[in-house]
C-alpha positions in Angstrom: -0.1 40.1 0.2 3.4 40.2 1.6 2.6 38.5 4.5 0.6 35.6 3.2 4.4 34.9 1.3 5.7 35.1 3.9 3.7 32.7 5.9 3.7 30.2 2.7 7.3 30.6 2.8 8.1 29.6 6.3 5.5 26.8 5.9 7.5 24.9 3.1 10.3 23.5 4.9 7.6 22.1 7.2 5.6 20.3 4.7 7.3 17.3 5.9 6.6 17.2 9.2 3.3 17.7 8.0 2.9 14.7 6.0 4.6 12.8 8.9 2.3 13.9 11.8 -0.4 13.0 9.1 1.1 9.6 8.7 1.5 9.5 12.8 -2.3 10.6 13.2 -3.4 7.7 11.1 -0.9 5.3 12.7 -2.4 6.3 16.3 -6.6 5.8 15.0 -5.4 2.3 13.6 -6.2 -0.6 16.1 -2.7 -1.7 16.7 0.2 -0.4 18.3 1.6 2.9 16.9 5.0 0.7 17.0 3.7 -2.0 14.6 2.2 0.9 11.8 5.8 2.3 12.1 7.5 -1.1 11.3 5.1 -1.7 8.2 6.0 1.7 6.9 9.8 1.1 7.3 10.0 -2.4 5.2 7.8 -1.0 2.6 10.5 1.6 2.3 13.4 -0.7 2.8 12.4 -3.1 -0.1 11.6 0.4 -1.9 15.2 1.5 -1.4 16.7 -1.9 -2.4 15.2 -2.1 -5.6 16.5 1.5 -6.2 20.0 0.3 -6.1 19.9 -2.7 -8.3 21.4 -1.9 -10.8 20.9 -4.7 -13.1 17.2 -4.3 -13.4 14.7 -1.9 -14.3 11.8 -1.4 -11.2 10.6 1.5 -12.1 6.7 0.4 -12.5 6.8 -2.1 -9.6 5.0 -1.3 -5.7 5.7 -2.1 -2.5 2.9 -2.0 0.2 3.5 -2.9 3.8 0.8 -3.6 6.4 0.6 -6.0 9.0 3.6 -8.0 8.1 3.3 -8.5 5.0 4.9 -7.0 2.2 3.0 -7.2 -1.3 5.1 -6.3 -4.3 2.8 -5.3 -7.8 3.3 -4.0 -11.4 5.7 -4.9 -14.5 8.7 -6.4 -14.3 10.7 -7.4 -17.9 11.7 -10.7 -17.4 11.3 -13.9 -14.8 14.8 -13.3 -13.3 13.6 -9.5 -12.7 10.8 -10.9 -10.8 12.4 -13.1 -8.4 15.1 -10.3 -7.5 12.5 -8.2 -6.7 11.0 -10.9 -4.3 15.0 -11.7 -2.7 15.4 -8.0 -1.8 12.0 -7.9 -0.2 13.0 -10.9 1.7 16.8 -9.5 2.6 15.6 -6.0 3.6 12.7 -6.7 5.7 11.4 -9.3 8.8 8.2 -9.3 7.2 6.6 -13.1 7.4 5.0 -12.8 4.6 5.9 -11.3 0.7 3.2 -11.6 -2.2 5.3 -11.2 -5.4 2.0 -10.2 -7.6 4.6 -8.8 -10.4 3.6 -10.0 -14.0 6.0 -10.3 -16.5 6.1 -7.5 -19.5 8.2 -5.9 -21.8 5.4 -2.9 -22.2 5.0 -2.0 -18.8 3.2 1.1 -18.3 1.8 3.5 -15.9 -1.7 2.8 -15.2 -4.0 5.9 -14.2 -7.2 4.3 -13.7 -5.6 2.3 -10.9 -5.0 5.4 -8.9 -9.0 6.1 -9.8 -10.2 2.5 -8.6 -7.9 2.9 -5.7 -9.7 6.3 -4.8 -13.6 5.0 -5.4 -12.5 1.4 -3.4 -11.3 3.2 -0.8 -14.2 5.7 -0.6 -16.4 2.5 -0.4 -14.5 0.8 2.3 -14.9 4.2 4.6 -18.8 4.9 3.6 -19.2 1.1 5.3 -20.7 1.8 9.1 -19.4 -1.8 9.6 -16.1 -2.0 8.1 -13.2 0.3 10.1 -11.7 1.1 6.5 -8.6 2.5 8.6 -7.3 -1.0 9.5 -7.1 -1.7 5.8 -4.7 -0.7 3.1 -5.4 -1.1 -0.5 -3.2 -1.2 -3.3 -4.6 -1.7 -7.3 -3.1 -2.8 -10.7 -4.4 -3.4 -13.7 -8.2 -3.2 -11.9 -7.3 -5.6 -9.5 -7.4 -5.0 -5.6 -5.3 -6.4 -3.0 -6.6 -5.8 0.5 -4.2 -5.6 3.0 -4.5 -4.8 7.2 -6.0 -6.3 9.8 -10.3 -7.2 10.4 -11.7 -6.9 13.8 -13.9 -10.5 12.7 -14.1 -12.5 10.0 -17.5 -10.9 8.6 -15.7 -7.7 8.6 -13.3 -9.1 6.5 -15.8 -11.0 4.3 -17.9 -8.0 4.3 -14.7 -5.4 3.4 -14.0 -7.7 0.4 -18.0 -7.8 -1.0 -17.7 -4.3 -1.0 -14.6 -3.6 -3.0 -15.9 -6.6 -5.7 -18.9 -4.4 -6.2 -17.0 -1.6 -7.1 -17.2 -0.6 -10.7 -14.0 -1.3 -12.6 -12.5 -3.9 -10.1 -12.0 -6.8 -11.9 -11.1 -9.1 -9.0 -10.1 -8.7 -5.2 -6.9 -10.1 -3.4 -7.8 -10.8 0.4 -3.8 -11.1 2.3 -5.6 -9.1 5.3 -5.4 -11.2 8.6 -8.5 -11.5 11.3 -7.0 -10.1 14.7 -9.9 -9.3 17.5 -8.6 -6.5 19.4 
């Protein structure tokens, strides 16, 4: 018993590193270079970080997803102003050639838990596909709609990756901003 606290309690401070190398391992199966998977993760947290220091504005139920250059912001913002802040910073803190400001405007923003369910049963779709390399493609959801990001290997694949998130119970439309790059 002691031991097994012991080994839990050295473990901790390297739960970190864990979730890195995880991040790493993924960023190495992708088809692209490591080097590009590590600048997509860098803007997302960039624009993340910006709109944590505004001060003026309240983004606490907006997302930022980065892949393949282009940074997609989602969720609730309060007001039109809010919204087009959100989309400067992305611009100022990144070198991405592409932001989607997808925020809607609301004074009732809330958190939306089915989103994190959809997210789960689309991605579990994309990666039961023999066809599709679900690993090239990110996926963010709000409000039952799903943006897919990343890169196809053909424009089929990329046809075919978005037929099989619309059939997926709950989704109530799909965003394509994924790019076809052959490899």
């Amino acid at each position: 018993m002691i031991t097994r606290f012991l080994v839990l309690l050295l473990l901790i401070p390297l739960s970190g590193c864990l979730a890195v190398a995880g991040t790493g391992g993924v960023l190495a199966a992708q088809d692209r270079p490591v080097e590009e998977g590590v600048t997509d993760i860098s803007a997302g947290q960039a624009v993340r970080n910006g709109l944590a220091l505004d001060r003026e504005h309240d983004f606490s139920f907006v997302r930022v997803r980065a892949a393949e250059g282009t940074v997609l912001l989602v969720g609730a913002v309060a007001t039109p102003e809010a919204k087009k802040v959100a989309e400067k910073i992305a611009y100022d803190r990144t070198h991405s050639r592409r932001i989607e400001n997808a925020l809607e405007i609301s004074t009732t923003a809330a958190s939306r838990p089915m989103d994190s369910w959809l997210a789960g049963q689309a991605r579990a779709a994309l990666t039961g596909d023999a066809y599709v390399r679900s690993i090239n493609f990110a996926i963010e959801v709000y409000d039952g709609v799903v943006y897919l990001l990343g890169r196809a290997r053909t424009r089929e694949e990329l046809g075919r990756a978005a037929e099989i998130l619309a059939r997926v119970r709950g989704v109530q439309r799909v965003v394509v901003l994924a790019d076809v790059k052959p490899y």
